[in-house]
C-alpha positions in Angstrom: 29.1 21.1 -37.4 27.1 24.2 -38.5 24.2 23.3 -36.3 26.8 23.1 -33.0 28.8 26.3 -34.2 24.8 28.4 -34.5 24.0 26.8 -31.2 27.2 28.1 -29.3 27.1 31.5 -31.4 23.4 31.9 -29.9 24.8 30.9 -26.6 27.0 33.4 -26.3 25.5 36.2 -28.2 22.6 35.7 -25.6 24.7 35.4 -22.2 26.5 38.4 -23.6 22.9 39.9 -24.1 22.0 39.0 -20.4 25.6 40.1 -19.0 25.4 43.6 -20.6 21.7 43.9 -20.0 22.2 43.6 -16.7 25.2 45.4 -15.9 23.6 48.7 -17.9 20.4 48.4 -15.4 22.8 48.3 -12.9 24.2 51.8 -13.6 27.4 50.2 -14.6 28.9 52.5 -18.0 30.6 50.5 -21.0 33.5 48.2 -19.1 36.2 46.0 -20.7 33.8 43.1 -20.1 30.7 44.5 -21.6 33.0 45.3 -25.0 35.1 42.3 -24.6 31.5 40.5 -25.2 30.8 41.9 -28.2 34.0 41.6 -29.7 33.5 37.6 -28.9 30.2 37.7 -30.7 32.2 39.5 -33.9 34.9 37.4 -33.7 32.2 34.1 -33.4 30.4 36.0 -36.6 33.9 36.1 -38.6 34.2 32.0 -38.1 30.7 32.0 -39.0 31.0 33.9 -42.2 34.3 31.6 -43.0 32.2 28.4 -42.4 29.5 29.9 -44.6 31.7 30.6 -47.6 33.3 26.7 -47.5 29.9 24.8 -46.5 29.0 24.8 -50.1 32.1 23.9 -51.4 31.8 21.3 -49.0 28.5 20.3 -50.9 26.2 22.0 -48.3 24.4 24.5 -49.6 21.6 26.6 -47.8 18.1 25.4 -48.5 16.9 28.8 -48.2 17.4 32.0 -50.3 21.2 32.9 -50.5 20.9 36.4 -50.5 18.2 36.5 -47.2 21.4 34.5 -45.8 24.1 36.8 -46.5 22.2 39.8 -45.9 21.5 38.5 -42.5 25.1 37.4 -42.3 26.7 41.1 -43.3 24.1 43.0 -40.9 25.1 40.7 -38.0 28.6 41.4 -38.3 28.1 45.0 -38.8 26.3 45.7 -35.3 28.9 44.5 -32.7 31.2 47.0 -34.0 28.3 49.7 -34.1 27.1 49.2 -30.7 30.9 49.1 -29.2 31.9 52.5 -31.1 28.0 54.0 -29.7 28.8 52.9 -26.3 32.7 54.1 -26.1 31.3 57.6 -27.6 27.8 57.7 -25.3 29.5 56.8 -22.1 26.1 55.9 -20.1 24.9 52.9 -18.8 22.0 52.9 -21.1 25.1 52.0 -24.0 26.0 49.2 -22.3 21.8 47.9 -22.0 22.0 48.8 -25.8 24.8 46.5 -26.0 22.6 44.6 -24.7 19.8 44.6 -26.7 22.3 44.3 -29.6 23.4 41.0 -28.5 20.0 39.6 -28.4 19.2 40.7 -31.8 22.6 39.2 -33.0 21.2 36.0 -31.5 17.8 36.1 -33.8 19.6 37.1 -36.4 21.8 34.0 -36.0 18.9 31.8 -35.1 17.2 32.8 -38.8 20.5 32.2 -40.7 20.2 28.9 -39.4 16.6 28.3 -40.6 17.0 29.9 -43.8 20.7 27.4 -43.8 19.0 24.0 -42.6 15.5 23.7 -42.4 14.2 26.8 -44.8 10.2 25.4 -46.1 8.6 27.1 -48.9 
């Protein structure tokens, strides 16, 4: 189940990458859509952070370093908001390619949690 969830967060984190990318290159400023994307990938980040506190209750620890985990975990779910609050204030279209560029980080950040989670090798 955590696999699936990291695979759809990364999903979206990255077509919400693509999707603001392009509409800030476009000249398009911060829309409902571009912001509605990034409050998706917080919202996906909040069910992530819920999962992450039952999983080892569950008896699924990570095999990784907790606190690389949750740092990664707390940073994640701080830079949606940042980027959105940036963009509203900056108005340009280069907010919404920051957006952007958020989104894509979200997505390695996501991608990491999960290694560090699942498959984390000495």
């Amino acid at each position: 189940m955590i696999a699936g969830f990291t695979v759809v967060l990364i999903a979206v984190a990255c077509a919400a990458g693509l999707l603001c990318t392009v509409l800030g290159l476009a000249g398009r400023r911060p829309s409902d859509l571009s912001v509605g994307t990034q409050a998706l990938i917080l919202l996906l980040l909040i069910v992530q952070v819920v999962i992450s506190i039952i999983a080892p209750l569950a008896g699924n620890p990570p095999s990784g370093d907790p606190l690389e985990f949750w740092v990664y975990l707390v940073s994640a779910v701080l830079i949606p908001p940042a980027a959105v609050v940036w963009a509203l204030i900056e108005r340009s279209r280069w907010s919404t390619v920051v957006m952007g560029v958020a989104a894509f980080a979200i997505a390695i950040m996501v991608w990491r949690m999960n290694v560090i989670w699942t498959i984390q090798v000495a």
